[in-house]
N, C-alpha and C positions, 0 to 999 in steps of 0.2 A: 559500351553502354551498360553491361549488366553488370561491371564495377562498381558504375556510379550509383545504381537504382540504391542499395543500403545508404550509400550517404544520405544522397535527397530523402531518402523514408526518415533519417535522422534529423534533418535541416527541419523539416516539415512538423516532424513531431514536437521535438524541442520547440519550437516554436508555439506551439498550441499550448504543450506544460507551460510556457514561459509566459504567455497571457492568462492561462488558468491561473498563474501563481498571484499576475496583476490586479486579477479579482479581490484579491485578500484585502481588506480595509486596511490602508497606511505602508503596505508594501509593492503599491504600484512603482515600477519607473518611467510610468507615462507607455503610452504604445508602442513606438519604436525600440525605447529602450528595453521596454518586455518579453518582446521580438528577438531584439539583436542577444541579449543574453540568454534567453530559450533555445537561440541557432548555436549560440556557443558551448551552451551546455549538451544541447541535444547530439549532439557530435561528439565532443570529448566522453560525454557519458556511455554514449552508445559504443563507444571503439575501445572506452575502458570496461566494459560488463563485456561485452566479445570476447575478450580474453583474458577473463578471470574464467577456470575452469567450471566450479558448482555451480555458479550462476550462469554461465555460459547455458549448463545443462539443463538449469532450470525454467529460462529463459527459453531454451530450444525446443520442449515442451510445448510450447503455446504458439512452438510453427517458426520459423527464419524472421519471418514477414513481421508477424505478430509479437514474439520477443525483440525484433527490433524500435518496434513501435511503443512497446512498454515500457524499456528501458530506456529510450530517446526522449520521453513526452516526461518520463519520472527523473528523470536527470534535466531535461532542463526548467523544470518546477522549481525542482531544489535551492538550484543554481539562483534560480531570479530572486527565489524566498530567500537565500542568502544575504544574495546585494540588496535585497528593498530591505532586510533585519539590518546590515552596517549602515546604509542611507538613513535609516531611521532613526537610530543611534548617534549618529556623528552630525545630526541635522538640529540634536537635544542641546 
């Protein structure tokens, strides 16, 4: 179980960036979709900053817990501000 706990702290996070990001006028993908790519991001980002060294360290600073929640919730923001900037674009 104490394998999983960093995931789920990621799934969770990424998920909140990922609605945070649906807030932005014109870059929702509707709920689920802001959802499902906040879970996507929140993961891959979170397991990509894990093991990049500087960031790792900086990150580690502000606690296991709390760098993973940073870097989960800040990645999967990104992620969704991405695909609602191409959806927006290719919707022109």
């Amino acid at each position: 179980m104490e394998s999983l706990l960093p995931i789920i702290i990621q799934l969770v996070s990424g998920a909140v960036g990922g609605n945070v990001a649906g807030l932005m006028k014109g870059l929702s993908l509707g709920k689920l979709g802001n959802t499902v790519t906040g879970l996507i991001g929140g993961v891959a980002g979170g397991q990509l900053l894990g093991n990049l060294g500087p960031v790792a360290d900086l990150l580690g600073n502000l606690g296991s817990t709390g760098g993973s929640v940073a870097g989960a919730g800040a990645s999967g923001l990104v992620l969704t501000t991405i695909i609602g900037l191409v959806k927006k674009v290719l919707m022109k």
